[in-house]
MARNUKOL-834906 format. One record per residue: x, z, y of N, C-alpha, C in turn; residue number from 0; residue in one letter. Coordinates in steps of 0.2 Angstrom, whole numbers, plus 5000, padded with zeros to 4 digits. Example, Ala and Ser with C-alpha at 12.3 -4.5 7.8 and 13.67 -1.06 7.14 Angstrom:
% residues 2
5066	5039	4972	5062	5039	4978	5066	5039	4984	0	A
5064	5035	4989	5068	5036	4995	5064	5039	5000	1	S
***
This chain:
% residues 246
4400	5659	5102	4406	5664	5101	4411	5663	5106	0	X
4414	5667	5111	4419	5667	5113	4425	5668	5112	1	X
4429	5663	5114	4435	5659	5110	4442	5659	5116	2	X
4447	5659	5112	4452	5660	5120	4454	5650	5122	3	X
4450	5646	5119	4451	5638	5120	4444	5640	5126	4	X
4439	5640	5123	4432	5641	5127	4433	5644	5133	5	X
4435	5650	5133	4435	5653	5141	4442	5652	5142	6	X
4447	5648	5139	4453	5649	5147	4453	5646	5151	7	X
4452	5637	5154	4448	5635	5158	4442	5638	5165	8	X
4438	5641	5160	4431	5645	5164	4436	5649	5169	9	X
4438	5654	5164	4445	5662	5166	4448	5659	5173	10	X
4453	5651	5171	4454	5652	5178	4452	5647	5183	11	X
4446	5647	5185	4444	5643	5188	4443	5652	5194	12	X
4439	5657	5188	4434	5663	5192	4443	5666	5194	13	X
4447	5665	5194	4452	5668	5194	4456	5665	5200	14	X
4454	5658	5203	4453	5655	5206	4451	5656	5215	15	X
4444	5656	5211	4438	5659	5218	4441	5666	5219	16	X
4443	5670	5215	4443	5676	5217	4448	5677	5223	17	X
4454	5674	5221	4460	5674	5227	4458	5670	5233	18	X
4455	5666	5232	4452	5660	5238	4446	5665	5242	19	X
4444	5670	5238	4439	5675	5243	4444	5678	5245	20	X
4448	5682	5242	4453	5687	5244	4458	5683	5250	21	X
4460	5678	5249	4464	5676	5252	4460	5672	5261	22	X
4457	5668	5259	4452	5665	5266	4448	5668	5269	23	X
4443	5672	5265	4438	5675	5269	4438	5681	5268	24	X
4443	5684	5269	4445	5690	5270	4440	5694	5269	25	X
4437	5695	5263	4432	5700	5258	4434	5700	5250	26	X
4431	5705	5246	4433	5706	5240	4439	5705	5240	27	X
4443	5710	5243	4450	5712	5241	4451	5714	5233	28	X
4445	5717	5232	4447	5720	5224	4447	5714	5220	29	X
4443	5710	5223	4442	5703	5216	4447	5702	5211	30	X
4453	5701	5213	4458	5697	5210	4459	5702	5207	31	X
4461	5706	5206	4462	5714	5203	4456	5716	5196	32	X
4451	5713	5199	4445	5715	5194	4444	5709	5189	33	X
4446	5703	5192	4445	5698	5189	4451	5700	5181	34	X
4458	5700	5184	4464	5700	5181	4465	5706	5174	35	X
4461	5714	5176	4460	5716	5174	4454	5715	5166	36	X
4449	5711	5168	4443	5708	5164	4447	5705	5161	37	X
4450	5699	5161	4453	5694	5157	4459	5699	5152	38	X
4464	5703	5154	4467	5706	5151	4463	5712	5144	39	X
4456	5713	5147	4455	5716	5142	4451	5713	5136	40	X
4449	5707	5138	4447	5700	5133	4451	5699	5131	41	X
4461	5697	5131	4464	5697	5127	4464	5701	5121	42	X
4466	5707	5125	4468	5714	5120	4461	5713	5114	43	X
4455	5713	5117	4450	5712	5112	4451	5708	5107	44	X
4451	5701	5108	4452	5697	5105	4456	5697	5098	45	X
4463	5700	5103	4469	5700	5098	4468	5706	5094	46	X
4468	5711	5093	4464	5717	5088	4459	5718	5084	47	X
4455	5714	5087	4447	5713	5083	4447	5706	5078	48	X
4449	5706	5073	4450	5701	5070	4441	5697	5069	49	X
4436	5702	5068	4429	5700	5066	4429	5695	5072	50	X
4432	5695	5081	4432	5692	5086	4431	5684	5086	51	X
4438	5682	5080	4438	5675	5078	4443	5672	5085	52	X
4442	5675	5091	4445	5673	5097	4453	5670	5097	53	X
4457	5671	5093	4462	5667	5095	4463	5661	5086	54	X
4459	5665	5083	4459	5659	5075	4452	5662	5071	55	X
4448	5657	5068	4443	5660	5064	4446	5663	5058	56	X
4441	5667	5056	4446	5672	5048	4440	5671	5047	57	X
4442	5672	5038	4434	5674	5034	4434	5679	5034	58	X
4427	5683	5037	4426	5689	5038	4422	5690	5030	59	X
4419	5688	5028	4413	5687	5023	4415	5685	5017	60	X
4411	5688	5010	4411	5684	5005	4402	5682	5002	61	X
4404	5681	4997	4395	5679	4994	4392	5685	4994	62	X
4387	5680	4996	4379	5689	4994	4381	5690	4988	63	X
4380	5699	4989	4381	5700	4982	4387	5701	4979	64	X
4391	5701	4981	4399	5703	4977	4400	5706	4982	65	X
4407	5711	4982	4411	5712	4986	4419	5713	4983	66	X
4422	5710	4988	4430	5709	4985	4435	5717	4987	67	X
4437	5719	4982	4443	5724	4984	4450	5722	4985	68	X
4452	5723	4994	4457	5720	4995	4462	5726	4997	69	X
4468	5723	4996	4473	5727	4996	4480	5724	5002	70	X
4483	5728	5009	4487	5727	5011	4493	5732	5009	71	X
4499	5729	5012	4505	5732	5014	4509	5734	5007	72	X
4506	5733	5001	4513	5733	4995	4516	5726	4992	73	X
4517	5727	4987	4518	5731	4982	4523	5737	4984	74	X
4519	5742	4980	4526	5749	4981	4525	5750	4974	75	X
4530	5754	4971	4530	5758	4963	4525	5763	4963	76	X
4521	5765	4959	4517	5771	4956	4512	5770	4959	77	X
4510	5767	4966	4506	5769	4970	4500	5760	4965	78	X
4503	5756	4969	4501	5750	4966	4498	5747	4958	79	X
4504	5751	4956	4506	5752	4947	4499	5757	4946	80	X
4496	5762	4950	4491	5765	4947	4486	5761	4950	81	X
4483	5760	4954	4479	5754	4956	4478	5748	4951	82	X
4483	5746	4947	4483	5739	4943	4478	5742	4938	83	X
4483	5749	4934	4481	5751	4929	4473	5754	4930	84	X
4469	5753	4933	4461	5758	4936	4459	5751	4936	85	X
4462	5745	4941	4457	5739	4940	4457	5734	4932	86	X
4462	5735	4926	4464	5734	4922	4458	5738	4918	87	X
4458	5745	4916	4455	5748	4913	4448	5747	4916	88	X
4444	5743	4921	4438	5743	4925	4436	5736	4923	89	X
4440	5733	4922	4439	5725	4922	4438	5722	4928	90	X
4442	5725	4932	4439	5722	4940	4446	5718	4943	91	X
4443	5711	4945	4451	5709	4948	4449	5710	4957	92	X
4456	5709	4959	4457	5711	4967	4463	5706	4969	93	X
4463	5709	4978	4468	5702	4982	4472	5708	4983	94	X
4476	5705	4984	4484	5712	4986	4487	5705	4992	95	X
4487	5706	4998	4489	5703	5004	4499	5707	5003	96	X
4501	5706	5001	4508	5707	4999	4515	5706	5005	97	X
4519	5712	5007	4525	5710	5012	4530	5707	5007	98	X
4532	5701	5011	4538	5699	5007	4543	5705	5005	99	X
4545	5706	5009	4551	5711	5007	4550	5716	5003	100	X
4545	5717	5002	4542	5723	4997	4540	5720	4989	101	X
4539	5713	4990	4540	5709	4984	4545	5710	4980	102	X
4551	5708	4985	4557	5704	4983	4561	5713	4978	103	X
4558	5716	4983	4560	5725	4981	4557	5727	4976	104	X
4552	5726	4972	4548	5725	4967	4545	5721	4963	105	X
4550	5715	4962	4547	5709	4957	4541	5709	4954	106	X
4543	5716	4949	4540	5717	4943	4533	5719	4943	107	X
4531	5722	4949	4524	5722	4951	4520	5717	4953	108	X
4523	5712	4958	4522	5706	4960	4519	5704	4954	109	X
4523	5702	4949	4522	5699	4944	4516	5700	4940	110	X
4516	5706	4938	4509	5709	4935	4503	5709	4940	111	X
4503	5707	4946	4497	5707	4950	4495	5699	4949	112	X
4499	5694	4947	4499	5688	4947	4496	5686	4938	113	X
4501	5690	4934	4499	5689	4927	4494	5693	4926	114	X
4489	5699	4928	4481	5702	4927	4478	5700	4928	115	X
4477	5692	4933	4475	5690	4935	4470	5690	4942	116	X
4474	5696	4948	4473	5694	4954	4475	5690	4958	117	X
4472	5691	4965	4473	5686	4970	4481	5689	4973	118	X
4487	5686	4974	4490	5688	4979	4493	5683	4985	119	X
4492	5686	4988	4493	5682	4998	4497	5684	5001	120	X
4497	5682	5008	4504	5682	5011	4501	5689	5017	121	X
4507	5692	5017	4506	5698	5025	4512	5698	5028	122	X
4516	5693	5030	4523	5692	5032	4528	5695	5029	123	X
4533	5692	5032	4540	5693	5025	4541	5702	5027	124	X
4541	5705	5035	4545	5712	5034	4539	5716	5040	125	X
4532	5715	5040	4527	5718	5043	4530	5720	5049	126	X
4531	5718	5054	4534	5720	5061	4529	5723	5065	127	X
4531	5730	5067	4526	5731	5074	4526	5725	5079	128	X
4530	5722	5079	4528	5716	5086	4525	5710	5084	129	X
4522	5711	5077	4519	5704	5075	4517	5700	5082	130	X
4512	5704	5085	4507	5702	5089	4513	5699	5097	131	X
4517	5702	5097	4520	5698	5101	4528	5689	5100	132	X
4525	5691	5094	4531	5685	5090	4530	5679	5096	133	X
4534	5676	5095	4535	5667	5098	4533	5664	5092	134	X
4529	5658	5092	4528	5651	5087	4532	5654	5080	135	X
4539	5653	5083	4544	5651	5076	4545	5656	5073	136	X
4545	5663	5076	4545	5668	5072	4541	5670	5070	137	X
4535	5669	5070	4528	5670	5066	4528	5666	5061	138	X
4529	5660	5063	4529	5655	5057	4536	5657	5051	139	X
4539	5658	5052	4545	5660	5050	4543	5667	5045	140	X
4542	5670	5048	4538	5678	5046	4533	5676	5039	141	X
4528	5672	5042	4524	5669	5036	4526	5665	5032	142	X
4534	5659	5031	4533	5656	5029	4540	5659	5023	143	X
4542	5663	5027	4548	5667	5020	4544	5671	5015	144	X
4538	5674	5017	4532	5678	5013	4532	5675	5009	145	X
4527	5668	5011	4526	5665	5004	4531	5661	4998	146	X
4537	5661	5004	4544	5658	4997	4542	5664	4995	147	X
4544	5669	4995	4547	5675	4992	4542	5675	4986	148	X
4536	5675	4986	4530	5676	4983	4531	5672	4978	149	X
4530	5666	4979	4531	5660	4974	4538	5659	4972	150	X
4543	5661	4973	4550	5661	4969	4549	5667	4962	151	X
4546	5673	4966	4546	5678	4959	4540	5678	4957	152	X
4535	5675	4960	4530	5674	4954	4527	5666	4951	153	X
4528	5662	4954	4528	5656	4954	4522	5652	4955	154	X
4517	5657	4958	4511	5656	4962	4515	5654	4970	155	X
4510	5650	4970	4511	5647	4978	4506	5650	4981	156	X
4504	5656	4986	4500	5658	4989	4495	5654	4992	157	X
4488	5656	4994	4486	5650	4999	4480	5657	5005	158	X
4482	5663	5004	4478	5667	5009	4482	5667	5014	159	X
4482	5671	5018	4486	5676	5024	4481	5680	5026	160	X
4483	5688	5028	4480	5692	5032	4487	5693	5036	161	X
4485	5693	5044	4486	5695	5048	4491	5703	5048	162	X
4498	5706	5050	4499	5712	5050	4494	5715	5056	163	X
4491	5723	5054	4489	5727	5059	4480	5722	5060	164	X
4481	5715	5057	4473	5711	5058	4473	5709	5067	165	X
4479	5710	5070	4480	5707	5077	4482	5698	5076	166	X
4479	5695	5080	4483	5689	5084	4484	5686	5090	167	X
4486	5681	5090	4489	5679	5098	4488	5671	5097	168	X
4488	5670	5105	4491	5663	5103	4498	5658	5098	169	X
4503	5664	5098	4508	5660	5093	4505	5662	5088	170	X
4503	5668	5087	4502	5669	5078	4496	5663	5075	171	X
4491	5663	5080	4488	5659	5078	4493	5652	5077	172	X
4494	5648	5081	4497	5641	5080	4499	5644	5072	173	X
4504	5648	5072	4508	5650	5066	4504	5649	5059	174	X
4497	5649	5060	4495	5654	5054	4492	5643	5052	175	X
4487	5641	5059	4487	5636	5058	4493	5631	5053	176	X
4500	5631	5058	4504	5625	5054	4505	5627	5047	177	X
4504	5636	5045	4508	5635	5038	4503	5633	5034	178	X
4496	5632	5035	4490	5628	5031	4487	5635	5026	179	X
4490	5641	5029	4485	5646	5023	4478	5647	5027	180	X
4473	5651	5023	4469	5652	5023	4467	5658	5025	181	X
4465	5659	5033	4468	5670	5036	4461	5674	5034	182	X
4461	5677	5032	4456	5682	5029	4455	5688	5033	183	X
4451	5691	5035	4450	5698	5037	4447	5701	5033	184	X
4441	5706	5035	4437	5710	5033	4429	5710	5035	185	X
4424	5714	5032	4419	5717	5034	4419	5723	5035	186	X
4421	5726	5029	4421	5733	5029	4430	5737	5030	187	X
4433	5740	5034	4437	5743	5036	4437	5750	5034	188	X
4441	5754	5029	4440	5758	5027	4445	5766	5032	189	X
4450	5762	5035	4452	5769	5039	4457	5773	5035	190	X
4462	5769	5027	4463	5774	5023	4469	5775	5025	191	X
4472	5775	5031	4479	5775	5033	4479	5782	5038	192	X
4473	5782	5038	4472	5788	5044	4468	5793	5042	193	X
4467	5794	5036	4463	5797	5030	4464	5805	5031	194	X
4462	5810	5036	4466	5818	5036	4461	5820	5028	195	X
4453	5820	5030	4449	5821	5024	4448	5817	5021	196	X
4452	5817	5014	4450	5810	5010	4443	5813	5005	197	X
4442	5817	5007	4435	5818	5000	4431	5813	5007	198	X
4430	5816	5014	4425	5813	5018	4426	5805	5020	199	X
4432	5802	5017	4433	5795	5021	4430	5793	5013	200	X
4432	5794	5008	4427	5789	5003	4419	5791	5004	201	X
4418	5796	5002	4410	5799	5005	4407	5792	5009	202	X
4409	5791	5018	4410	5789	5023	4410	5780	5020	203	X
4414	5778	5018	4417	5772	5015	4412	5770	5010	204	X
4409	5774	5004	4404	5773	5000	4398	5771	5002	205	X
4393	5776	5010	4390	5775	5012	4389	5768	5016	206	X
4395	5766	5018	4395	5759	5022	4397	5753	5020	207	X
4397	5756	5012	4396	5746	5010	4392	5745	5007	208	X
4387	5746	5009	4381	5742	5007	4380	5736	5012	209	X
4381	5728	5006	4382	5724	5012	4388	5720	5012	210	X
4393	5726	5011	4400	5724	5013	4403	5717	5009	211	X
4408	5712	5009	4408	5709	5004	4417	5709	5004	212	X
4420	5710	5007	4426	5711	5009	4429	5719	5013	213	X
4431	5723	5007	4433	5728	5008	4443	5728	5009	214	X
4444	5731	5015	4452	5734	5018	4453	5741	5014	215	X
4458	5741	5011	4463	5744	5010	4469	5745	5008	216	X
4474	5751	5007	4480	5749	5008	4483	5752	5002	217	X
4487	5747	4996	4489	5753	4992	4494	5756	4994	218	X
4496	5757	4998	4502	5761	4996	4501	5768	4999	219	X
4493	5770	5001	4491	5775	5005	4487	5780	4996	220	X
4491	5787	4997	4487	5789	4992	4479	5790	4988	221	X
4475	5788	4994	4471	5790	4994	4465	5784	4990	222	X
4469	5778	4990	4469	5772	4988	4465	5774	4983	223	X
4469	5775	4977	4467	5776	4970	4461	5779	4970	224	X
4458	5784	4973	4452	5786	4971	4446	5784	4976	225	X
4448	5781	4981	4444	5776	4985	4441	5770	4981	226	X
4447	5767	4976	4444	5759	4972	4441	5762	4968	227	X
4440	5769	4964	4436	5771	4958	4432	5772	4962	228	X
4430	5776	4969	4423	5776	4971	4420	5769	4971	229	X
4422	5766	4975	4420	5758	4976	4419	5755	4970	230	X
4422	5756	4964	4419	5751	4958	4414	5756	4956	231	X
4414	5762	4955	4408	5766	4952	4401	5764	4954	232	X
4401	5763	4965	4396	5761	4968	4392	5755	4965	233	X
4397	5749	4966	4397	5743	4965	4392	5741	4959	234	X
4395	5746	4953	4392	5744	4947	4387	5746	4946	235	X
4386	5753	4949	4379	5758	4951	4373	5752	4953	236	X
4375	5747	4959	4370	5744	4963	4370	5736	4961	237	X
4374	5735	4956	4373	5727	4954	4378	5725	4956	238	X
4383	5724	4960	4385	5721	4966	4391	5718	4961	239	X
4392	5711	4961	4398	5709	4957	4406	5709	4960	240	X
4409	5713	4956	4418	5712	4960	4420	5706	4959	241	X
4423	5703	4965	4426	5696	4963	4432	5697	4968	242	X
4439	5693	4964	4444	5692	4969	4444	5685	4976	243	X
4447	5684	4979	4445	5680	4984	4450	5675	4982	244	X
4446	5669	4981	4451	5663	4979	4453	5658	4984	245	X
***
């Protein structure tokens, strides 16, 4: 597997040769341009693609045979509180990857996700577009006021983390490293954020987990609700057993 510890030595070595052609023997002008190019798109890859593993391993995977319904980006009112209420009447537990600040603004649901008996994990204290370009301390910071938050109003000490957006870096990783959580991704990515036909994204969603053992979605997306009743309907349909991710 390639790894940003594995190829950054290799990268500049050929990053190297490339200027030493371009520069001494005055051939392969494009090199260094093509070389520079390639390595930047190996970042971007890396950092986006969580399945990658390239800047930190995540668990992509659960056990054969279960798959876990995971939830990012709340707790929010109604949207989440209907989600509780469907895996409650289902008897199904689930992972709710939680933003601090959306805690702090909703105790009472925190709570309830903790007291039904799911999993709840860390997804940084206030979800920033620039996660991916944080410095060390601000990622660690980002992650490490989540899980106070988390554990002052529920009194569960987290031990997941998913990634905002599922990007990383070299600081987030270190980040995610020192705070000792546990970073999870997905197999199955559901798309429900970008949902135009929701009859076709669950349709779509239903057809692609066979297999899956880790499903993404988001509750605070409407389409949520009727995506986890497809999913547990499936699941029961085919044996598959729901478990929360511990």
């Amino acid at each position: 597997m390639l790894t940003h510890r594995s190829t950054f030595w290799p990268l500049v070595v050929v990053h190297v040769i490339a200027l030493a052609c371009w520069q001494y023997a005055y051939c392969c002008e494009w090199a260094p341009v093509f070389t520079i190019v390639c390595h930047l798109g190996l970042l971007a890859h890396g950092s986006a693609a969580p399945k990658a593993g390239f800047f930190i391993p995540m668990q992509l995977h659960g056990a054969t045979g279960t798959m876990a319904l995971t939830y990012d980006d709340g707790p929010v009112p109604q949207h989440t509180e209907a989600i509780l209420d469907l895996l409650r009447t289902e008897g199904v537990k689930a992972t709710f990857f939680c933003i601090g600040k959306r805690v702090a603004a909703s105790p009472e649901i925190a709570e309830r996700i903790v007291s039904e008996g799911h999993t709840i994990g860390v997804h940084t204290q206030n979800h920033h577009w620039s996660w991916g370009f944080s410095s060390k301390k601000k990622a660690l910071r980002e992650i490490e006021e989540c899980a106070q938050t988390i554990e002052t109003i529920t009194g569960v000490k987290p031990k997941l983390f998913r990634p905002p957006f599922g990007v990383t870096s070299p600081n987030t990783a270190y980040a995610i490293n020192k705070s000792g959580l546990r970073p999870v991704a997905w197999d199955l990515r559901t798309f429900d954020t970008s949902a135009n036909d929701e009859k076709a994204l669950i349709e779509k969603t239903v057809r692609k987990m066979k297999g899956a053992t880790i499903i993404l979605m988001h509750d605070p997306e409407p389409v949520a609700l009727a995506l986890t009743k497809a999913l547990i309907n499936k699941a029961k349909e085919s044996g598959t057993q729901l478990v929360s991710i511990r």
